[in-house]
C-alpha atoms as one frame of an Amber mdcrd trajectory, in Angstrom:
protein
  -4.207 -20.415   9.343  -2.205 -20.104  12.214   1.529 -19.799  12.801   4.375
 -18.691  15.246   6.337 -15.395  14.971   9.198 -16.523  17.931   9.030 -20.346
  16.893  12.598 -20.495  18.190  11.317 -19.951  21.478  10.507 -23.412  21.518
  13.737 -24.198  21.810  13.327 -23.712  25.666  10.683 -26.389  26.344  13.371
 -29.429  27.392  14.871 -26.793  29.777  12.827 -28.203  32.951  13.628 -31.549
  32.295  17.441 -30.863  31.959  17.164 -29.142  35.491  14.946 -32.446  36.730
  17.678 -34.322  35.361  20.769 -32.756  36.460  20.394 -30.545  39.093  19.870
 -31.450  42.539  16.769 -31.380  44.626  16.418 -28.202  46.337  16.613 -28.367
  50.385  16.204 -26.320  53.269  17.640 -26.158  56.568  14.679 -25.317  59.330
  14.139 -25.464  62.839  12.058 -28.477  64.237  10.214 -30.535  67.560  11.678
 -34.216  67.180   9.282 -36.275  68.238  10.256 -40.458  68.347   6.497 -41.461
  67.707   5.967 -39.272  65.094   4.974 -42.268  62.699   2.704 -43.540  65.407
   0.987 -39.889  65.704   0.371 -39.829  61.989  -1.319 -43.559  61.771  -3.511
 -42.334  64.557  -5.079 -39.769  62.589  -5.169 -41.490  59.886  -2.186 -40.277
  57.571   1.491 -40.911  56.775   4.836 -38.930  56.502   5.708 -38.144  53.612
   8.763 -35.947  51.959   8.200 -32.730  50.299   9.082 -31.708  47.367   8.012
 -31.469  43.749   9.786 -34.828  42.787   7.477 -36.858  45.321   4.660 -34.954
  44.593   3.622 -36.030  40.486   0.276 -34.212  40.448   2.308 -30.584  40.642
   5.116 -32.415  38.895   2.667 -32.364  35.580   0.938 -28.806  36.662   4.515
 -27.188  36.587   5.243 -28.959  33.364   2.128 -27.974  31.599   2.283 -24.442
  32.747   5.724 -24.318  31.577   4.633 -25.974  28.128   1.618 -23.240  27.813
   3.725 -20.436  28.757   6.661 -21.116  26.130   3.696 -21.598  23.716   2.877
 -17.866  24.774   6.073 -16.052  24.589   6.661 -18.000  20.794   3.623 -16.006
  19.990   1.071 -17.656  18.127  -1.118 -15.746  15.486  -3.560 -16.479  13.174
  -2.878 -15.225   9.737  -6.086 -13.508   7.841  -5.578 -14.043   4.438  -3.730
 -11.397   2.627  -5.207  -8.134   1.800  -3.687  -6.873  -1.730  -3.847  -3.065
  -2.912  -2.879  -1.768  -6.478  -0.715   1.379  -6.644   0.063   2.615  -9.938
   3.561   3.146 -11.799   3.222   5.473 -14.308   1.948   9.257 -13.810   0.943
  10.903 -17.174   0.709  14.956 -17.853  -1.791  16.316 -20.357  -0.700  19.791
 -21.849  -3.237  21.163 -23.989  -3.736  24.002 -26.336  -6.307  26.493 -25.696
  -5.237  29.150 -27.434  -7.557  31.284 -29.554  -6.693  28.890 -32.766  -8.451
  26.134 -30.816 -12.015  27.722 -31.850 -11.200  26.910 -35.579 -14.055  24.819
 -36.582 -12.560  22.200 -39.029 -13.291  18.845 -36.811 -16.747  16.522 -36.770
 -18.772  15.295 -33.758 -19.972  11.387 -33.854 -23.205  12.905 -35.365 -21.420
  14.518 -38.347 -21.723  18.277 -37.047 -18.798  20.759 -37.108 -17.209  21.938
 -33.644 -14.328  23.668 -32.879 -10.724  21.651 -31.899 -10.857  21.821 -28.148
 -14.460  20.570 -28.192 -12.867  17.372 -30.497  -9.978  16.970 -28.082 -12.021
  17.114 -25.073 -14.277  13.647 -26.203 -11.366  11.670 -27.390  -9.304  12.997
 -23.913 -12.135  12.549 -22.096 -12.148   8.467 -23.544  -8.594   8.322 -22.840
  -8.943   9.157 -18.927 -11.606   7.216 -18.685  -9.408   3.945 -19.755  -6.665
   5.117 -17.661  -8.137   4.276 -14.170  -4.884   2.932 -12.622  -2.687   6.253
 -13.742  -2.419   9.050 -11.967  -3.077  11.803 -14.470  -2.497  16.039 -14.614
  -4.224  18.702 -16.244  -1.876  21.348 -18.161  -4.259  24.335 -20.271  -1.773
  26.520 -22.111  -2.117  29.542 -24.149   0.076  32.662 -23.356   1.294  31.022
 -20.121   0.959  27.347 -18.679  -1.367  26.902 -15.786  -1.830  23.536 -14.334
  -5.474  22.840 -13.952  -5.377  19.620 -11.988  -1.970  18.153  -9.813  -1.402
  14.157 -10.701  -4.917  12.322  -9.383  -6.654   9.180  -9.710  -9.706  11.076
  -9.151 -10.601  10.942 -13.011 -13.908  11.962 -12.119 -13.028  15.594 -10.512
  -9.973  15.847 -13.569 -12.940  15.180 -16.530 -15.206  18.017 -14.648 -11.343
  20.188 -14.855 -11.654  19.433 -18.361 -15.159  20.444 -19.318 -14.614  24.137
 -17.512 -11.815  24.513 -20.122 -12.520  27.356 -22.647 -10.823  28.584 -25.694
  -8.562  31.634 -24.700  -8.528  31.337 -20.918  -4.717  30.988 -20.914  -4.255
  33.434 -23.439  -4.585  34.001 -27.150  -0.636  33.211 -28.159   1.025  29.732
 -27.908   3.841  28.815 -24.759   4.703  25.313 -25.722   8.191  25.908 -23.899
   6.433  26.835 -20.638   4.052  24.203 -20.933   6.729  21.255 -20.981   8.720
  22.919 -18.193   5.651  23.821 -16.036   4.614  19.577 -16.772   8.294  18.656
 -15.521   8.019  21.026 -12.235   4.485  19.193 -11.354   6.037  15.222 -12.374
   8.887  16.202  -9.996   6.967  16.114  -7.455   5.648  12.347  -8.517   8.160
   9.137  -7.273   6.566   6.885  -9.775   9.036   5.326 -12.161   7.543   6.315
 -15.529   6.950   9.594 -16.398   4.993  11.069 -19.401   3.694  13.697 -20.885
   1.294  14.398 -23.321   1.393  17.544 -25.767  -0.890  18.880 -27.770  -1.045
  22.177 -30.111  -2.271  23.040 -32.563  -0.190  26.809 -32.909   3.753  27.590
 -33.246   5.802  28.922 -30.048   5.350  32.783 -29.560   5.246  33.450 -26.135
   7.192  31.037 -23.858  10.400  32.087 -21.643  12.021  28.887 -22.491  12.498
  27.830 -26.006  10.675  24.278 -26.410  13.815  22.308 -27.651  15.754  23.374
 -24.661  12.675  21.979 -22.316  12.790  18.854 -24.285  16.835  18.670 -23.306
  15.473  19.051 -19.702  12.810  16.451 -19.756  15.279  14.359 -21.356  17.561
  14.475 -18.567  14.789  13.851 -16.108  13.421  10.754 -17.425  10.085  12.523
 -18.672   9.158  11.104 -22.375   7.032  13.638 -24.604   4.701  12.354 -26.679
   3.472  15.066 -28.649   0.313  15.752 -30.971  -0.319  18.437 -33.860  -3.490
  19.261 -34.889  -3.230  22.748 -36.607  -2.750  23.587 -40.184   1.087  23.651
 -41.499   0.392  25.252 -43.965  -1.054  28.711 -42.231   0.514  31.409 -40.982
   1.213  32.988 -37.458  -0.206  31.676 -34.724  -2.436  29.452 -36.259   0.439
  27.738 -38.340   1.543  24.112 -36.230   5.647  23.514 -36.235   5.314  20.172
 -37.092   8.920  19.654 -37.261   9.696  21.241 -33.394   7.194  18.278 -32.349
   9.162  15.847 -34.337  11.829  17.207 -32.706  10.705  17.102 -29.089   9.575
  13.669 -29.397  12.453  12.526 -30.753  14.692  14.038 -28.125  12.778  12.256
 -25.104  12.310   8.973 -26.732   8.418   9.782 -27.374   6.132   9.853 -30.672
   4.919  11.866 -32.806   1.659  12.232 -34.273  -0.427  14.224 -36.459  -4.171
  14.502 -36.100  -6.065  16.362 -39.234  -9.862  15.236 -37.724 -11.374  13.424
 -34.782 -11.148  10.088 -36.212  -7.492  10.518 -36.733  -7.425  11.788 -33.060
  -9.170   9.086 -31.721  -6.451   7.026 -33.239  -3.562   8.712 -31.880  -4.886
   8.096 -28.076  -5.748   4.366 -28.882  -1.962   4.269 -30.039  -0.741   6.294
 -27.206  -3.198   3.682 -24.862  -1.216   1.158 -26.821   2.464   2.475 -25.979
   1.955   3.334 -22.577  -0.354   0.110 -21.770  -1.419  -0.353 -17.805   0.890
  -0.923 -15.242  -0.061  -1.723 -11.539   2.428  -2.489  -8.319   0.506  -4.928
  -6.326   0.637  -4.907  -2.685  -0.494  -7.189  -0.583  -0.481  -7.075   3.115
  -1.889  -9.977   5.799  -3.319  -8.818   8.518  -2.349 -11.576  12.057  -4.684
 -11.755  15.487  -2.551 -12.330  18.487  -3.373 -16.105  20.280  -0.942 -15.439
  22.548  -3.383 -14.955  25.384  -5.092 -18.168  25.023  -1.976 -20.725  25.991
  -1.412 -17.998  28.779  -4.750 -17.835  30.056  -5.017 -21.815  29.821  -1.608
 -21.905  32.408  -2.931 -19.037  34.725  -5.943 -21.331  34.980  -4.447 -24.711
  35.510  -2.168 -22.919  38.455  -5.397 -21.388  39.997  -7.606 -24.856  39.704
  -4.781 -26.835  41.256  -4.501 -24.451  43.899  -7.981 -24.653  44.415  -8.423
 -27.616  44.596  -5.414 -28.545  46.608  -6.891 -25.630  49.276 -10.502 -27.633
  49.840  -8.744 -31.091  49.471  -7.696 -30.940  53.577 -11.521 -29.313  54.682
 -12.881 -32.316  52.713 -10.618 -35.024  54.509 -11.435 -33.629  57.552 -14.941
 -33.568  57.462 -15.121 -37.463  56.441 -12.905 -38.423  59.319 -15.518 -36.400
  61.450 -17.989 -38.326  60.079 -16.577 -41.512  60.435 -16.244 -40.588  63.870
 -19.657 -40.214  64.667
């Protein structure tokens, strides 16, 4: 459809008539001959006096009118409005920090075919499910072991994060277990994100040995930022040293950000802690939408420069054209 931007501009088409109405005609003072049988000139030749002016003369009375009427049209700025163009942006950015430490390689999950396979092979399927239903987040890569490293920065380019994922191996950050520096190094990358939800992800299956920031004080930090922690155990409480999970410091991190806590003995169970997690933190899109406009302006302005030129035209070959007939008639 179309519309006007300026339709106030209208406002201005009475003006000429207010100035044909109320202001006088316009006259000027020149020299001239005097001649007493002027009229009797003019009837020879076939014509008659006649006064000038725009008031006498109702063919450029309507020209100026319509040119007036086409360029107000013009200057009000007609466009015609496409229709609207909508993009989705996400809301919510979501941080994966995950284990790789050298108790990873503990073989004690199940593939879908019944096999054994060690616990970063489980958590890579059911992560790699997860991303896949998550095509409107933007989602980060965290592999911890020793030290945190981020792997990917927030994307929606699932694809390239998945292939991140796959190139992960058991004991490339380390053999010991930085759950502190993996929550602060997750908080440093979501600063960087303006979304309005922020969460991440954590999952370990080891106790902290090795960070430089104890993981109940990085919980008190996310906390303060906004950043919810939901976090996942999958190691064995009941072992010792690295290999032993602190089930209650993940209760305790969770709790402390307004997150959840889960505990995930096989791949079944950790299937079902990402369907709850899909659950919790369900899709959320900003839609924008944006409607692109053609300028018409030209068209009313093009239509007055043309009426202007045709009447001038026209009124230029009018007096060749009576001139010629009388020459005719007087042959």
């Amino acid at each position: 459809m179309w519309q006007l931007d300026n339709p106030w501009l209208l406002l201005l088409l009475p003006l000429p008539w207010l100035a044909y109405r109320y202001l006088p005609a316009y006259l000027e003072a020149r020299s001239a001959v005097r001649v007493p049988f002027f009229t009797g000139m003019s009837q020879a030749v076939g014509g008659a006096p006649s006064a000038s002016g725009v008031r006498n003369n109702r063919s450029q009375l309507v020209l100026n009118l319509l040119v007036w009427v086409l360029l107000v049209l013009a200057v009000a700025r007609p466009v015609w409005v496409e229709k609207p163009i909508e993009r989705q942006q996400p809301v919510r950015d979501l941080m994966l920090a995950i284990d790789i430490s050298q108790s990873m390689q503990t073989q004690d999950f199940t593939d879908a075919t019944g096999h054994k396979i060690d616990r970063l092979a489980a958590v890579k399927q059911v992560v790699h499910d997860f991303i896949a239903r998550r095509k409107d987040d933007r989602i980060g890569l965290i592999l911890f072991g020793s030290g945190a490293y981020p792997q990917a920065p927030l994307t929606l380019d699932h694809s390239s994060l998945s292939l991140l994922l796959d190139d992960s191996g058991i004991g490339m950050a380390g053999p010991n277990t930085a759950i502190g520096d993996a929550i602060g190094l997750g908080l440093k990358l979501l600063d960087q994100a303006h979304e309005p939800e922020k969460v991440l992800i954590l999952l370990t299956d080891g106790n902290d040995t090795s960070s430089a920031i104890t993981p109940d004080h990085a919980a008190d930090m996310a906390a303060a930022k906004g950043v919810v922690i939901h976090t996942i155990g999958i190691g064995d409480p009941q072992a010792s040293g690295e290999a032993k999970v602190n089930l209650g410091a993940l209760q305790d991190i969770a709790s402390a950000t307004g997150g959840c806590y889960f505990r995930a003995e096989d791949r079944d169970s950790l299937n079902q802690v990402y369907t709850t997690l899909d659950q919790i933190t369900p899709h959320q899109v900003k839609t924008l939408s944006h409607q692109p406009k053609r300028d018409l302006f030209w068209w009313p302005l093009c239509a007055a420069l043309g009426l202007f030129a045709l009447y001038h035209l026209l009124a230029a070959l009018w007096p060749h054209r009576i001139k010629r007939e009388v020459a005719d008639g007087l042959q």
